[in-house]
N, CA, C and O atoms as a Maestro MAE file, in Angstrom:
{
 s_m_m2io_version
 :::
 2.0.0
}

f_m_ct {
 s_m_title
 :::
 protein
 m_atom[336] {
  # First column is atom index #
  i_m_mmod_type
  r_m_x_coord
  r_m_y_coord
  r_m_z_coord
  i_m_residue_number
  s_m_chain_name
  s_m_pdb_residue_name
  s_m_pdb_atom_name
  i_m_atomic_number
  :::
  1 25 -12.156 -17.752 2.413 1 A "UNK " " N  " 7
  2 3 -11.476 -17.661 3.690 1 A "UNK " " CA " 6
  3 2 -10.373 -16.604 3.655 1 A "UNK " " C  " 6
  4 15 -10.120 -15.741 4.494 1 A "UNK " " O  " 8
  5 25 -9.763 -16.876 2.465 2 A "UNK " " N  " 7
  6 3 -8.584 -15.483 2.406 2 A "UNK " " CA " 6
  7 2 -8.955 -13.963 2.752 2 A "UNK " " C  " 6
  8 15 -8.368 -13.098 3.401 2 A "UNK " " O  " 8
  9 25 -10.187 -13.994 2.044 3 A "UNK " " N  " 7
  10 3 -10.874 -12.643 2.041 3 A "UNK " " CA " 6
  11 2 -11.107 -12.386 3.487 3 A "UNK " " C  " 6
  12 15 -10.563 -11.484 4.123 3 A "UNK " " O  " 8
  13 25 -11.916 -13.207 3.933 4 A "UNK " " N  " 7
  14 3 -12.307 -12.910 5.218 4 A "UNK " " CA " 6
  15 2 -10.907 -12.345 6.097 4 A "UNK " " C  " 6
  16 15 -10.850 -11.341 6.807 4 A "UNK " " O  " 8
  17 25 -9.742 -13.403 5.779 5 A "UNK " " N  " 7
  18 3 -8.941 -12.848 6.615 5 A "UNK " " CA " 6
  19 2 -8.319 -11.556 6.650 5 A "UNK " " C  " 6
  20 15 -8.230 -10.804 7.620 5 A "UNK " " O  " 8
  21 25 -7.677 -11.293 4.866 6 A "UNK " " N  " 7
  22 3 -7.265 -10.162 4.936 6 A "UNK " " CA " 6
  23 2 -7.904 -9.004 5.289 6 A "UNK " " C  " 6
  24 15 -7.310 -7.995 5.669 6 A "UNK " " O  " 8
  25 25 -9.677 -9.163 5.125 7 A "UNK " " N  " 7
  26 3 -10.363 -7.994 5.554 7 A "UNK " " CA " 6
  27 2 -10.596 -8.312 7.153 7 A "UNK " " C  " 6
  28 15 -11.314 -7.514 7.756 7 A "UNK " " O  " 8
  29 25 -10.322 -8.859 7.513 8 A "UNK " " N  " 7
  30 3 -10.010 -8.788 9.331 8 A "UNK " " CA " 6
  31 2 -8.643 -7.549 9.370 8 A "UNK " " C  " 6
  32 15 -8.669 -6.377 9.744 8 A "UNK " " O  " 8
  33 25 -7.562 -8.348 8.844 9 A "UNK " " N  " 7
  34 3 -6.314 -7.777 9.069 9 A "UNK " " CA " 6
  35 2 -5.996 -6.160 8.439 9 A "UNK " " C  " 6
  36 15 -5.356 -5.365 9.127 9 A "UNK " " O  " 8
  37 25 -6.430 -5.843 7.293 10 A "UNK " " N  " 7
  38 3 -7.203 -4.644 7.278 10 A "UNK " " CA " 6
  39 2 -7.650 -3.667 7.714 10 A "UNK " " C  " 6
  40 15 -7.231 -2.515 7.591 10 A "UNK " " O  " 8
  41 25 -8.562 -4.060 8.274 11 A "UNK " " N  " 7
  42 3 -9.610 -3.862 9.571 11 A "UNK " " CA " 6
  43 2 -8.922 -3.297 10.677 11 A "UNK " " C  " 6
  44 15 -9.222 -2.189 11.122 11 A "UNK " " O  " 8
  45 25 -7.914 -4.083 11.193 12 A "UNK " " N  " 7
  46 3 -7.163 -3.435 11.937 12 A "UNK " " CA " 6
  47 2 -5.940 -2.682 12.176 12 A "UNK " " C  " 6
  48 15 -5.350 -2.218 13.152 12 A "UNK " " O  " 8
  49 25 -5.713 -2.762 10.344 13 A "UNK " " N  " 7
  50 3 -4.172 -1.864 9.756 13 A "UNK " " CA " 6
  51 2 -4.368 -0.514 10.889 13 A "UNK " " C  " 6
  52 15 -5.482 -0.052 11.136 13 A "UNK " " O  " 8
  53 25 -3.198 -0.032 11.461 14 A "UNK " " N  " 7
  54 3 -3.227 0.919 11.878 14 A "UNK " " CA " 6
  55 2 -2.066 1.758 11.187 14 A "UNK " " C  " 6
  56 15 -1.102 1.149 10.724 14 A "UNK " " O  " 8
  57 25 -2.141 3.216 11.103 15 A "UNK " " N  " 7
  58 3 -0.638 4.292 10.294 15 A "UNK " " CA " 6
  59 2 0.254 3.582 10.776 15 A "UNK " " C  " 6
  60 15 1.060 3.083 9.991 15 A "UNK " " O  " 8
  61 25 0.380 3.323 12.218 16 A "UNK " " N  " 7
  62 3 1.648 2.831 12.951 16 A "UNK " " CA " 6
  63 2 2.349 1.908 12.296 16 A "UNK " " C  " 6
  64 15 3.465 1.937 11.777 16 A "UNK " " O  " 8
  65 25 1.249 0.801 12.429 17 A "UNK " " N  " 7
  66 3 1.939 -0.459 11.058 17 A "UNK " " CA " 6
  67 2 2.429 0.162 10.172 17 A "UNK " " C  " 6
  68 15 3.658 0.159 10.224 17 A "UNK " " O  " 8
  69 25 1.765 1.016 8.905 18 A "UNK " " N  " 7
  70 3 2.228 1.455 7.988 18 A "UNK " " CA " 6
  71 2 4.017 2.241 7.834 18 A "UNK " " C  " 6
  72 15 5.069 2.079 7.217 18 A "UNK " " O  " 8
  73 25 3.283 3.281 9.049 19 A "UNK " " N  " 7
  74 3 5.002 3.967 9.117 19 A "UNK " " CA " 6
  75 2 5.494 2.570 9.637 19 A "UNK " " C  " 6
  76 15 6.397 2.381 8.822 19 A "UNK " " O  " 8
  77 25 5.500 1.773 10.224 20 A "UNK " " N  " 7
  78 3 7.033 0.940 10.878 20 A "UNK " " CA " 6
  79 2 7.067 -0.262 9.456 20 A "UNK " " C  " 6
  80 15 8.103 -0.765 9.024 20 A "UNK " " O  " 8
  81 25 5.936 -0.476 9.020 21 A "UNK " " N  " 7
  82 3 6.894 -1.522 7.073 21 A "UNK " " CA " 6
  83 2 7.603 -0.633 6.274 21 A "UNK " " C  " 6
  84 15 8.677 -0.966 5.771 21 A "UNK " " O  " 8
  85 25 6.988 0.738 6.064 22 A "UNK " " N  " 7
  86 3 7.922 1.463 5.267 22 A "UNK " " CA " 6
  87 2 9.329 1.913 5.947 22 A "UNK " " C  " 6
  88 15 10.290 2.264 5.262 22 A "UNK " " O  " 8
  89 25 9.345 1.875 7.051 23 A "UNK " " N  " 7
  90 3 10.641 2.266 7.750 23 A "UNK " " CA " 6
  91 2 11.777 0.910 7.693 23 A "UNK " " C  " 6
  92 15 12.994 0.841 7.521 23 A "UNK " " O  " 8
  93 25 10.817 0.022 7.905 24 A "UNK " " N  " 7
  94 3 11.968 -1.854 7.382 24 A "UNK " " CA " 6
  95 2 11.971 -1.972 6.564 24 A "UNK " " C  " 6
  96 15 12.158 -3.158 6.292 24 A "UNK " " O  " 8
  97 25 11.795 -1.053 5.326 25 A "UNK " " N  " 7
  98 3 12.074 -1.026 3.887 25 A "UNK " " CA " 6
  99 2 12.247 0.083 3.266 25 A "UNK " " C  " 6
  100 15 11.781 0.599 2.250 25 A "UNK " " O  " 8
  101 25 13.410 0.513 4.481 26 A "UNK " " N  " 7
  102 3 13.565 1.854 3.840 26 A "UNK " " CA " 6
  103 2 12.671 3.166 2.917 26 A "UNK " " C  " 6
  104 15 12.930 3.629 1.806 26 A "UNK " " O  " 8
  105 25 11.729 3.457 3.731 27 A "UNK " " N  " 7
  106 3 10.819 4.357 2.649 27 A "UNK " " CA " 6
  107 2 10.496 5.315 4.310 27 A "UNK " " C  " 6
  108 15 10.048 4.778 5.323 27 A "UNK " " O  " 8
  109 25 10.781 6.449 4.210 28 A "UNK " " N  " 7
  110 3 10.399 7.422 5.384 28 A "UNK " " CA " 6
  111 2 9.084 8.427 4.639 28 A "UNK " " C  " 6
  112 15 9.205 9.298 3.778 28 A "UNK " " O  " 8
  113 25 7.968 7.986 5.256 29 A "UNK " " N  " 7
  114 3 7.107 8.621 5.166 29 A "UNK " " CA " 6
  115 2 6.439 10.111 5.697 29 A "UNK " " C  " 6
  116 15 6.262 10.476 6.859 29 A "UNK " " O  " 8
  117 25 6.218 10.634 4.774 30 A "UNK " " N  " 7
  118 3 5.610 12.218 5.241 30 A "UNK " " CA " 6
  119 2 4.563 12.088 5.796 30 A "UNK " " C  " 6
  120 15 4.080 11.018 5.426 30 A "UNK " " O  " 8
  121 25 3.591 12.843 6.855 31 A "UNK " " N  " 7
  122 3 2.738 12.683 7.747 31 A "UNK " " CA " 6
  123 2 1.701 12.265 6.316 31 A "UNK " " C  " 6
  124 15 1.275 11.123 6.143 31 A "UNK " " O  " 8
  125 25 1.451 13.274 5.499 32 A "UNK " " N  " 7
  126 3 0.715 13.371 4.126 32 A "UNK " " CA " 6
  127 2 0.593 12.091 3.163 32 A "UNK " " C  " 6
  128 15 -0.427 11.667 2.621 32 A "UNK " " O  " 8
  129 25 1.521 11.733 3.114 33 A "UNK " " N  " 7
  130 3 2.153 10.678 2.680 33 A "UNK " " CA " 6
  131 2 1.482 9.613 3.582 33 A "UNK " " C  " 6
  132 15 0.595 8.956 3.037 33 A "UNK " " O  " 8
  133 25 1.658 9.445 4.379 34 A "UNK " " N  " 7
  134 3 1.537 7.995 5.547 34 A "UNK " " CA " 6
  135 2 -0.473 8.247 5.302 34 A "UNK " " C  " 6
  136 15 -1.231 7.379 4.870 34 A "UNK " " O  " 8
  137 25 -0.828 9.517 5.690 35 A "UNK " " N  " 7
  138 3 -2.751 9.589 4.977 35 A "UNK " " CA " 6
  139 2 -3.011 8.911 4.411 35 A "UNK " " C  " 6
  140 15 -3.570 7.837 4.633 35 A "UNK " " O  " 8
  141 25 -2.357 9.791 2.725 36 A "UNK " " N  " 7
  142 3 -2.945 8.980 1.915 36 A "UNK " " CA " 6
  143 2 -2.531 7.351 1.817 36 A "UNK " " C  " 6
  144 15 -3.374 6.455 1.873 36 A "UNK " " O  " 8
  145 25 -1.694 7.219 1.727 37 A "UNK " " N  " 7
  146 3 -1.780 5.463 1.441 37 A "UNK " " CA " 6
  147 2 -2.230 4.954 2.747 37 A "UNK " " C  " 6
  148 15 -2.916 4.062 2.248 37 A "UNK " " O  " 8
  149 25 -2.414 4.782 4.076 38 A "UNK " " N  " 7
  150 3 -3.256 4.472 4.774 38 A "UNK " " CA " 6
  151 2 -4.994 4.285 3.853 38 A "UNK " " C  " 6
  152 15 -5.696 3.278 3.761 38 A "UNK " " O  " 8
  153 25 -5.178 5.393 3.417 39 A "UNK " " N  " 7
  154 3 -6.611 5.351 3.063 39 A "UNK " " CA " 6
  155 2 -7.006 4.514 2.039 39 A "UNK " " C  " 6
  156 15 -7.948 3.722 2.018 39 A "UNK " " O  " 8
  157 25 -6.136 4.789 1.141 40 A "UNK " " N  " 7
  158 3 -6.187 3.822 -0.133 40 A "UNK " " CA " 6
  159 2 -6.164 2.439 -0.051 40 A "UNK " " C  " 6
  160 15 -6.724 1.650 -0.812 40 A "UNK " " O  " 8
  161 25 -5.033 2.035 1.557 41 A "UNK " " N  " 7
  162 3 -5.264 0.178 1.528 41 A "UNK " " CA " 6
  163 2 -6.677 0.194 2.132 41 A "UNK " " C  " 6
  164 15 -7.478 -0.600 1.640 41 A "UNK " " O  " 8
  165 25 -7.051 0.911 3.033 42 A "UNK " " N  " 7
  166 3 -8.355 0.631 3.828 42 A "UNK " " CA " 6
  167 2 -9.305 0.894 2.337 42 A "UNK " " C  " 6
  168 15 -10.256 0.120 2.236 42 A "UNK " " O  " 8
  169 25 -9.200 1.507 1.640 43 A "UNK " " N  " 7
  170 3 -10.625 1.707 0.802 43 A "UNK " " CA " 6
  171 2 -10.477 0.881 -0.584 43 A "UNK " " C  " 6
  172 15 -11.367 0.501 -1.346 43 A "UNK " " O  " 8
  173 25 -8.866 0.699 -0.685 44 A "UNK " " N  " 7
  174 3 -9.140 -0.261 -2.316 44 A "UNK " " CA " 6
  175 2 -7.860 -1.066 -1.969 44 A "UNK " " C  " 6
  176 15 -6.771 -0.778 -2.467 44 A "UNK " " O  " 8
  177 25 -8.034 -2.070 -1.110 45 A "UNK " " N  " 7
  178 3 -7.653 -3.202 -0.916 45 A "UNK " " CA " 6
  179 2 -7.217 -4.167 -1.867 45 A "UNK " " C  " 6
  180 15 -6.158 -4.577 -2.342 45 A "UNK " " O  " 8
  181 25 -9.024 -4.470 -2.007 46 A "UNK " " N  " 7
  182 3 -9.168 -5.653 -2.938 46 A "UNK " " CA " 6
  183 2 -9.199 -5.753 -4.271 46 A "UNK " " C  " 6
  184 15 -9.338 -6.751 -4.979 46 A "UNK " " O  " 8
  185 25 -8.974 -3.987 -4.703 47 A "UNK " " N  " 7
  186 3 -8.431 -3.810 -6.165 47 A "UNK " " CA " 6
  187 2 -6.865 -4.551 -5.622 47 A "UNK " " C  " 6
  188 15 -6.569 -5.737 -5.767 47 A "UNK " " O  " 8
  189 25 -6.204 -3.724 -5.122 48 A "UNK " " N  " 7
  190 3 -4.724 -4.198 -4.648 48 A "UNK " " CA " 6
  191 2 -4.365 -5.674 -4.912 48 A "UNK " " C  " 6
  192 15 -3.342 -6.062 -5.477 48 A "UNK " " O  " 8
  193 25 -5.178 -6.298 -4.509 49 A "UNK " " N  " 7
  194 3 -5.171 -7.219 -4.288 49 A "UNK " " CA " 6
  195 2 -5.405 -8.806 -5.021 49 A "UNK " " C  " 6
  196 15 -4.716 -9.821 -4.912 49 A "UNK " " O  " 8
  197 25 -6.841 -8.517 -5.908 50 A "UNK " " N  " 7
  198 3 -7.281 -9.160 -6.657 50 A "UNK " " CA " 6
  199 2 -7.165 -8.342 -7.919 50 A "UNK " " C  " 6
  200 15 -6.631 -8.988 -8.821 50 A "UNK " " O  " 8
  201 25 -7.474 -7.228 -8.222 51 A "UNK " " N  " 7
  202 3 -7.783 -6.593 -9.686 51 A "UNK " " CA " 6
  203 2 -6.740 -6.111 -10.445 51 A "UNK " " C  " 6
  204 15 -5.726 -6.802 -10.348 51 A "UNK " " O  " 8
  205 25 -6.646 -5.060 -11.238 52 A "UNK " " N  " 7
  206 3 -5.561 -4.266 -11.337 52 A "UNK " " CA " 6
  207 2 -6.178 -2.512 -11.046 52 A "UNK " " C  " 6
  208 15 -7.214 -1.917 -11.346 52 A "UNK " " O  " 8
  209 25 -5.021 -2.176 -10.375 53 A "UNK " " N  " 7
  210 3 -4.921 -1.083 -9.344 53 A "UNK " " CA " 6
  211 2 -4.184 -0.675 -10.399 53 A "UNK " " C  " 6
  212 15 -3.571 0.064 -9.628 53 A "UNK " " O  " 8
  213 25 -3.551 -0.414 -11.672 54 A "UNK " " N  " 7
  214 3 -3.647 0.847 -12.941 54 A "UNK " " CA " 6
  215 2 -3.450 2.192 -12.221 54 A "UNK " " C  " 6
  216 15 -2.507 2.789 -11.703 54 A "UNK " " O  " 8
  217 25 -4.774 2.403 -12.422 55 A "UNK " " N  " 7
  218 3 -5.045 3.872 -12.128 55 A "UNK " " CA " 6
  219 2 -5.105 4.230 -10.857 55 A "UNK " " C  " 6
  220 15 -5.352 5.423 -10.680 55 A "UNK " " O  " 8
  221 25 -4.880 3.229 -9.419 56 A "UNK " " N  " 7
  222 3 -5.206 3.465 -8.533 56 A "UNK " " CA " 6
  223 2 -3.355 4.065 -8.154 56 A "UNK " " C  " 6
  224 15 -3.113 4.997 -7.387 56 A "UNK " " O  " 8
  225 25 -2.356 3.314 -8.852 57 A "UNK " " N  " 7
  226 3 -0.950 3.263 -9.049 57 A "UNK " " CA " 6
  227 2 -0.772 5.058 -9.580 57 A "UNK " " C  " 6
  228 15 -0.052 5.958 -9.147 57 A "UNK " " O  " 8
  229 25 -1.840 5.013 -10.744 58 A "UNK " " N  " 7
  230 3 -1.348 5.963 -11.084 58 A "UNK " " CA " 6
  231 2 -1.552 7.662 -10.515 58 A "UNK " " C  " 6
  232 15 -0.785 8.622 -10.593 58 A "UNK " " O  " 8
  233 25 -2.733 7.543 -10.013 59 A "UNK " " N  " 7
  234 3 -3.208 8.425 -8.711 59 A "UNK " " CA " 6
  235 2 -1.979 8.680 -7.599 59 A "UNK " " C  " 6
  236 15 -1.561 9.722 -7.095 59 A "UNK " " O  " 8
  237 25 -1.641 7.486 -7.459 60 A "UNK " " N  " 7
  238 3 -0.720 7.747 -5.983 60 A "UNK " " CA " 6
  239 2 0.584 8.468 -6.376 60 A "UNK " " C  " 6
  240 15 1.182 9.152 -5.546 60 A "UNK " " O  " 8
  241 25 1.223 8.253 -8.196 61 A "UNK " " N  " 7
  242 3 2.239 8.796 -8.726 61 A "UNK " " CA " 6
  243 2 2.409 10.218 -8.285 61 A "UNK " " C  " 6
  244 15 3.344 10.853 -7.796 61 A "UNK " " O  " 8
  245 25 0.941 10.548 -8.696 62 A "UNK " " N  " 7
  246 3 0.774 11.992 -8.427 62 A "UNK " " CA " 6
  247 2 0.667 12.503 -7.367 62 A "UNK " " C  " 6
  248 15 1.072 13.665 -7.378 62 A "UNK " " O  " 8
  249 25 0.132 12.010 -6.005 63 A "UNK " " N  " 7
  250 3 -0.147 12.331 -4.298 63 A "UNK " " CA " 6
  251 2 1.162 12.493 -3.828 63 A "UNK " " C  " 6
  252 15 1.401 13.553 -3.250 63 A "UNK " " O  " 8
  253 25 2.603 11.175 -4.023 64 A "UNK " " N  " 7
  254 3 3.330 11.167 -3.502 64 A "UNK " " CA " 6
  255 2 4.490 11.494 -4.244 64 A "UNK " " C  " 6
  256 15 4.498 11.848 -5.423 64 A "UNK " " O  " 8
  257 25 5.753 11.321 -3.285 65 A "UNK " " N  " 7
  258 3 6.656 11.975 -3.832 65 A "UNK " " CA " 6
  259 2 7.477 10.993 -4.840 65 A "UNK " " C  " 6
  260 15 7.038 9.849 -4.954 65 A "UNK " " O  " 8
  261 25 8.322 11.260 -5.379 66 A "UNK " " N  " 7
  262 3 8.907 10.101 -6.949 66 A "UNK " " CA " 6
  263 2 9.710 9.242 -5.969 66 A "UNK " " C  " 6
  264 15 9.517 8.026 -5.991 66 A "UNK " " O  " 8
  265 25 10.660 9.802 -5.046 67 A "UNK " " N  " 7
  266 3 10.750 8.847 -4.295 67 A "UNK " " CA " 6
  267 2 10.076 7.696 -3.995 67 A "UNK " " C  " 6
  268 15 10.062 6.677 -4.684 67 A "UNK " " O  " 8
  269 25 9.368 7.925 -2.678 68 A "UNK " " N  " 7
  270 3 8.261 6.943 -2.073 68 A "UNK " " CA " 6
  271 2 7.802 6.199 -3.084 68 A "UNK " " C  " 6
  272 15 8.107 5.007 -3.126 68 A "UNK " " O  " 8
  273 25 7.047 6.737 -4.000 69 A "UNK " " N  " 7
  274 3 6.210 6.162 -4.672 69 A "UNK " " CA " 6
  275 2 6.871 4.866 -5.711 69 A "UNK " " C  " 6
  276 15 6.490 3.769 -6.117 69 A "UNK " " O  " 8
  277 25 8.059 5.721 -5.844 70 A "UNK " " N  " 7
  278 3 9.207 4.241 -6.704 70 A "UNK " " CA " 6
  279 2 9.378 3.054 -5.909 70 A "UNK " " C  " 6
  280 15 9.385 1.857 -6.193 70 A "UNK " " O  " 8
  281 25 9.540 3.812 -4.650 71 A "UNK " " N  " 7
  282 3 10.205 2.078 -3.342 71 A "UNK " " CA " 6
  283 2 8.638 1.375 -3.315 71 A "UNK " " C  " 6
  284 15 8.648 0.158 -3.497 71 A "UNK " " O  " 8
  285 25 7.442 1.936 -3.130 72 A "UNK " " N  " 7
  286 3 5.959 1.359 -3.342 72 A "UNK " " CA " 6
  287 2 5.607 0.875 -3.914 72 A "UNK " " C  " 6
  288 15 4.625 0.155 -3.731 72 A "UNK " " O  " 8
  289 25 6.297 1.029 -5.042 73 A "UNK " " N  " 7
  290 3 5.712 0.294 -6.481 73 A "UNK " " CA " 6
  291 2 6.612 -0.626 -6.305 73 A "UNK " " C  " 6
  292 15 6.105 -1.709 -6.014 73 A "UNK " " O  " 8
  293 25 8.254 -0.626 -6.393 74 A "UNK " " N  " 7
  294 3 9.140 -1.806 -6.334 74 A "UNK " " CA " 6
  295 2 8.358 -3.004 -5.350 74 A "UNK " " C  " 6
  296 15 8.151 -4.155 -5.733 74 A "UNK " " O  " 8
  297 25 7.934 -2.399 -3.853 75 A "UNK " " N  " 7
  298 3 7.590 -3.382 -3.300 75 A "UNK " " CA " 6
  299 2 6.212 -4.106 -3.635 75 A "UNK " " C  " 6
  300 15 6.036 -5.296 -3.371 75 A "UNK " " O  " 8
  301 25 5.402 -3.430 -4.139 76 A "UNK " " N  " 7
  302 3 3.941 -3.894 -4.668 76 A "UNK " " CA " 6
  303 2 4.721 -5.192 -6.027 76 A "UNK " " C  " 6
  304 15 4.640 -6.420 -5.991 76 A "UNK " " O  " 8
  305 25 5.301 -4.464 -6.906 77 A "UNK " " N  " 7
  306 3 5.473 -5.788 -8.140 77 A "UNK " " CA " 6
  307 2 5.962 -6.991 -7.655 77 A "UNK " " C  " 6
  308 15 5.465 -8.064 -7.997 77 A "UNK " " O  " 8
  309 25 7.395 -6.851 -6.476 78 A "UNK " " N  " 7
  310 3 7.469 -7.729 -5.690 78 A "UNK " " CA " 6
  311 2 6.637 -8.558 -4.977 78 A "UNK " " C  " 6
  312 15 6.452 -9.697 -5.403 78 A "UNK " " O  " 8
  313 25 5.979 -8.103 -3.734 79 A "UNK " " N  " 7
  314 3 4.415 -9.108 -3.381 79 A "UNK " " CA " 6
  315 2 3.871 -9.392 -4.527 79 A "UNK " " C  " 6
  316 15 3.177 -10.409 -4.518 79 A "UNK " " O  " 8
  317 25 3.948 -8.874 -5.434 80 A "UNK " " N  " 7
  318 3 3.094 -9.546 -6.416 80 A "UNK " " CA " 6
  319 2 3.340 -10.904 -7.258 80 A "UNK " " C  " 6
  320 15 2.565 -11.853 -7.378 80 A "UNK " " O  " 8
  321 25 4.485 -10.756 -7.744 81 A "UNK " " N  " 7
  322 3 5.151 -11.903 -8.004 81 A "UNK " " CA " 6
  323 2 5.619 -13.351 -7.072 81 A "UNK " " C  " 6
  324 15 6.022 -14.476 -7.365 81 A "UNK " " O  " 8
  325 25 5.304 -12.592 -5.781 82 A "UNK " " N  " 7
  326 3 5.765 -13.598 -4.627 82 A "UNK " " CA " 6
  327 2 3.969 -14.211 -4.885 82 A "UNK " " C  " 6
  328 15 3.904 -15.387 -5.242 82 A "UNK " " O  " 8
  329 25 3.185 -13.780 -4.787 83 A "UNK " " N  " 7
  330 3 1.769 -14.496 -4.947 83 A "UNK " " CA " 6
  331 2 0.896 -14.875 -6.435 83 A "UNK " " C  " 6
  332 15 -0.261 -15.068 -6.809 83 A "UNK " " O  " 8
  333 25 1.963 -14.845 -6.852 84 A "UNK " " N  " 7
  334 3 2.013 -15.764 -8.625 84 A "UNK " " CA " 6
  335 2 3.065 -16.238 -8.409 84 A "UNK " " C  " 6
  336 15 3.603 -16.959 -9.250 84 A "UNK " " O  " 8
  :::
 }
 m_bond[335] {
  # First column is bond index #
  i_m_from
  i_m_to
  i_m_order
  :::
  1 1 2 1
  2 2 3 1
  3 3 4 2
  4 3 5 1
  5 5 6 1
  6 6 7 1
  7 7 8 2
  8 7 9 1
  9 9 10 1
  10 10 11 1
  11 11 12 2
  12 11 13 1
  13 13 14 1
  14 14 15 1
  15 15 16 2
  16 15 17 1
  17 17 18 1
  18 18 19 1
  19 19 20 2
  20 19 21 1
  21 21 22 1
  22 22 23 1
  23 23 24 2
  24 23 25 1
  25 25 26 1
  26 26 27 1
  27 27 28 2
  28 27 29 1
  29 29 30 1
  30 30 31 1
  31 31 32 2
  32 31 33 1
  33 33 34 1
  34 34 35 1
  35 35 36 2
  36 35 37 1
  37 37 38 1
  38 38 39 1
  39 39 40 2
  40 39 41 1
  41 41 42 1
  42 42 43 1
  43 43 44 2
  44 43 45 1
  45 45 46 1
  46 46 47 1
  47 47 48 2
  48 47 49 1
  49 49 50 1
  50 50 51 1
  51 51 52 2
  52 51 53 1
  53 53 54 1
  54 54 55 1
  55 55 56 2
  56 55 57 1
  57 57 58 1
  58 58 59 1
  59 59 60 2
  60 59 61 1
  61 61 62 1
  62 62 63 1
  63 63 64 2
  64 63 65 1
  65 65 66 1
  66 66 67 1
  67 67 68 2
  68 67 69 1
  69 69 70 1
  70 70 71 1
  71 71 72 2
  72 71 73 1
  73 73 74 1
  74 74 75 1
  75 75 76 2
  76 75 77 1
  77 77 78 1
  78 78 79 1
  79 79 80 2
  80 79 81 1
  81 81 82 1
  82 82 83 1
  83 83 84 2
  84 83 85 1
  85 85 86 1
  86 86 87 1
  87 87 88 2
  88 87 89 1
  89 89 90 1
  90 90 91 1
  91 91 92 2
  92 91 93 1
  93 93 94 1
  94 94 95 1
  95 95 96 2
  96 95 97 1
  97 97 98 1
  98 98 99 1
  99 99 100 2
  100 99 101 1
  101 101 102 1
  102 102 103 1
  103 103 104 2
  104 103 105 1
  105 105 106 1
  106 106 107 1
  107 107 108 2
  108 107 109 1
  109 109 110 1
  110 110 111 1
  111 111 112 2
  112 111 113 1
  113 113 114 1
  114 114 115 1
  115 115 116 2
  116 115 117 1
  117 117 118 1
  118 118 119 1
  119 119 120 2
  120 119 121 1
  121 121 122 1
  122 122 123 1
  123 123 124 2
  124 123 125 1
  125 125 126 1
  126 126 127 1
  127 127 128 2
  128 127 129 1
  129 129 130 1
  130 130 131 1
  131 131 132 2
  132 131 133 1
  133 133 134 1
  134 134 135 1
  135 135 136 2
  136 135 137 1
  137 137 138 1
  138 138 139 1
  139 139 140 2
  140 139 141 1
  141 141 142 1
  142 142 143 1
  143 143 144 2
  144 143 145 1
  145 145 146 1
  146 146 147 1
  147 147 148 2
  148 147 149 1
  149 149 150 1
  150 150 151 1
  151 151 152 2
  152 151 153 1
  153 153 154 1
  154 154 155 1
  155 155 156 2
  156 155 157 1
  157 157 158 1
  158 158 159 1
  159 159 160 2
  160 159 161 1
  161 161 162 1
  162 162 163 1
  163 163 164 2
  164 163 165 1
  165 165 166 1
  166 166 167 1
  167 167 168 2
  168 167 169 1
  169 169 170 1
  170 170 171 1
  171 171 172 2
  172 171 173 1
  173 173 174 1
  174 174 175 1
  175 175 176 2
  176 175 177 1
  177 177 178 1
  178 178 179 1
  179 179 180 2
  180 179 181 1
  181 181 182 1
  182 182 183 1
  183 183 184 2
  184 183 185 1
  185 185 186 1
  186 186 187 1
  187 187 188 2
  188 187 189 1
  189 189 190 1
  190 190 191 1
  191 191 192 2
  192 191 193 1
  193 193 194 1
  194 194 195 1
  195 195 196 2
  196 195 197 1
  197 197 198 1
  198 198 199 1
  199 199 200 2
  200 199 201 1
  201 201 202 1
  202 202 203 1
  203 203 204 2
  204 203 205 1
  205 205 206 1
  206 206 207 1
  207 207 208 2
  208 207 209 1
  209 209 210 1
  210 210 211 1
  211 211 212 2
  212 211 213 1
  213 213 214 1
  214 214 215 1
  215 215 216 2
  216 215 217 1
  217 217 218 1
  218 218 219 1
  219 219 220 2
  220 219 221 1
  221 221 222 1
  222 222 223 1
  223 223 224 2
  224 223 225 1
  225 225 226 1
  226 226 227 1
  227 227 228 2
  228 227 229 1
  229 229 230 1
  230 230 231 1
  231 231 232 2
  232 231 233 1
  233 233 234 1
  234 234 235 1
  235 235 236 2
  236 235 237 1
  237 237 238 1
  238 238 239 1
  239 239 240 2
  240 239 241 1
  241 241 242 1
  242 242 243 1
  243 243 244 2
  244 243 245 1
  245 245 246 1
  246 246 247 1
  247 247 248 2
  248 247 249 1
  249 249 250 1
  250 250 251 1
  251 251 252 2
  252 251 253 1
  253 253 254 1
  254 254 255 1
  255 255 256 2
  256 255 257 1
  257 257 258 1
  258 258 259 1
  259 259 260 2
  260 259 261 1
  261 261 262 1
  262 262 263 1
  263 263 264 2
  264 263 265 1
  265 265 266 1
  266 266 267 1
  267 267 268 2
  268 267 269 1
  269 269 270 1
  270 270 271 1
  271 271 272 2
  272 271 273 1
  273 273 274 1
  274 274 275 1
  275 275 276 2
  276 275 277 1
  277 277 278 1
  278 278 279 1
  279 279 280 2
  280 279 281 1
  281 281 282 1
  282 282 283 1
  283 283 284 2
  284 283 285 1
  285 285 286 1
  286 286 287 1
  287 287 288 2
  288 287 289 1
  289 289 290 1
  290 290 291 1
  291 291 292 2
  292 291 293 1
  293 293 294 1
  294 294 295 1
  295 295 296 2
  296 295 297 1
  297 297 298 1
  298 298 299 1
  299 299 300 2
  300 299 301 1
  301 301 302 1
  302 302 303 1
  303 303 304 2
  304 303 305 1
  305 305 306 1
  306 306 307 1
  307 307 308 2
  308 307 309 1
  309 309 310 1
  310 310 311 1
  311 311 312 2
  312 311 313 1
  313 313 314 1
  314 314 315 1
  315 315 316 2
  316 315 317 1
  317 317 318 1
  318 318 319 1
  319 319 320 2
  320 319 321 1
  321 321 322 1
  322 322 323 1
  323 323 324 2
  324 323 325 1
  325 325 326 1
  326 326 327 1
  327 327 328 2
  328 327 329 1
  329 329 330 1
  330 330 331 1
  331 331 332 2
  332 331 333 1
  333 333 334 1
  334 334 335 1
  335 335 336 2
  :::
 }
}
């Protein structure tokens, strides 16, 4: 049932969402920036989610800027620990 839901909610992630969580958590996104990670939740989710995203982390090190990518990661270990 989880699955189903989050891939509903997913489904209908739009950039907009994206730019307005990173903006309530302080992270101002570059048009480039707001792309790629848009694409990455739509296409590897359920690594995100269920697996380990490693290399998917470590890909994005390199796309984005040290900035962004530090407040992204802070907030990813966070959700993460909130769902353990």
């Amino acid at each position: 049932m989880n699955d189903y839901l989050l891939q509903l909610y997913i489904e209908r992630l739009t950039k907009d969402d994206i730019n307005n969580f990173g903006k309530t958590n302080g992270i101002t996104l570059e048009s480039d920036e707001l792309d790629i990670i848009y694409n990455y939740l739509k296409c590897h989710w359920r690594t995100f989610y269920y697996g380990n995203p490693k290399e998917l982390l470590e890909e994005l090190k390199v796309k984005l800027s040290s900035d962004t990518y530090s407040k992204i990661e802070t907030l990813y270990i966070q959700a993460r620990e909130k769902l353990n």
